[in-house]
N, C-alpha and C positions, 0 to 999 in steps of 0.2 A: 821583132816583138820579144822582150822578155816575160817571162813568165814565173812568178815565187810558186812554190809548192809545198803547200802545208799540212801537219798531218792531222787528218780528223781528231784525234785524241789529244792534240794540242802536245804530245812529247815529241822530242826528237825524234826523226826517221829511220834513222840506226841505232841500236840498244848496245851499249856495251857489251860486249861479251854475246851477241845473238849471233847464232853460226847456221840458222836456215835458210837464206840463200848458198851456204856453202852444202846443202845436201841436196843429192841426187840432182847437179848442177850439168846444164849443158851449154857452157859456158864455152861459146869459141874463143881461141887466139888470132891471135894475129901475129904475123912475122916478127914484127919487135917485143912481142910478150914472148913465143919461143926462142928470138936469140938472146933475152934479157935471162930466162929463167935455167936455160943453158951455160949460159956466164956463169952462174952459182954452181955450176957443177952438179945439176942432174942430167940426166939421159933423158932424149925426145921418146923414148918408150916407158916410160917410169912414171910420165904422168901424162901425156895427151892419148887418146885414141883419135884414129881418122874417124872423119864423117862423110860426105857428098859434098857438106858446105867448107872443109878445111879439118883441121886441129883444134879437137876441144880439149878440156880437163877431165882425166881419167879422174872416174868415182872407184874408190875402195870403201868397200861393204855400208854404200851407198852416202858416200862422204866426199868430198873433195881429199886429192891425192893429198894435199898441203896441209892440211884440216887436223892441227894436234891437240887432244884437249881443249876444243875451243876456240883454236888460237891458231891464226893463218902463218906456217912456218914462212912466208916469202912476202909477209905485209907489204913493206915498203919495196915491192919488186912484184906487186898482184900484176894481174894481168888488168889490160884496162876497162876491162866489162864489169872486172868486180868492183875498180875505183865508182865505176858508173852507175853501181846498182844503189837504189830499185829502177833506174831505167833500164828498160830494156828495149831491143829490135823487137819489133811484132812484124815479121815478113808476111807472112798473110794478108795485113794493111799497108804493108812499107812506111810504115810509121815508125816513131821512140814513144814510149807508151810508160805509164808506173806499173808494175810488176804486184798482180791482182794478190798473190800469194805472201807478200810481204807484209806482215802483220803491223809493221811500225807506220 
């Protein structure tokens, strides 16, 4: 079953230039987001910390490591949770769910 998802307010989902899902994100990777974003030549300690569940994105003073005025230094190189957002994992349900906090 496919399903369209539209946004209540009839704008787009994503806003130009909107960086609150890049704050105070706990955004896992996966093995090909850390060998993709190591490619570019950061260090696995510069922007992930461990979790229980794996390797997330380290928040700097409650931002995504990536997160430069606005503007995701590794756009085309994100990691694929953020290509995916506002979906997100809800483990609690073991569902993909729209991400309540996203204003768009």
């Amino acid at each position: 079953m496919i399903m369209s998802i539209h946004s209540v307010s009839g704008e787009p989902c994503l806003k130009y230039n909107c960086s609150l899902c890049c704050r105070e994100t706990e955004m896992l990777l996966t093995k090909i987001d850390v060998n993709r974003i190591i490619k570019l030549g950061y260090k696995l300690s510069k922007f992930t910390v461990r979790s229980a569940q794996g390797w997330k994105l380290r928040n700097v003073d409650g931002k995504c490591f990536f997160l430069v005025e606005n503007k995701c230094k590794i756009y085309r190189f994100r990691p694929y949770g953020c290509r995916l957002y506002p979906l997100v994992y809800d483990p609690s349900k073991g569902k993909i769910r729209l991400d309540e906090h996203c204003p768009y």
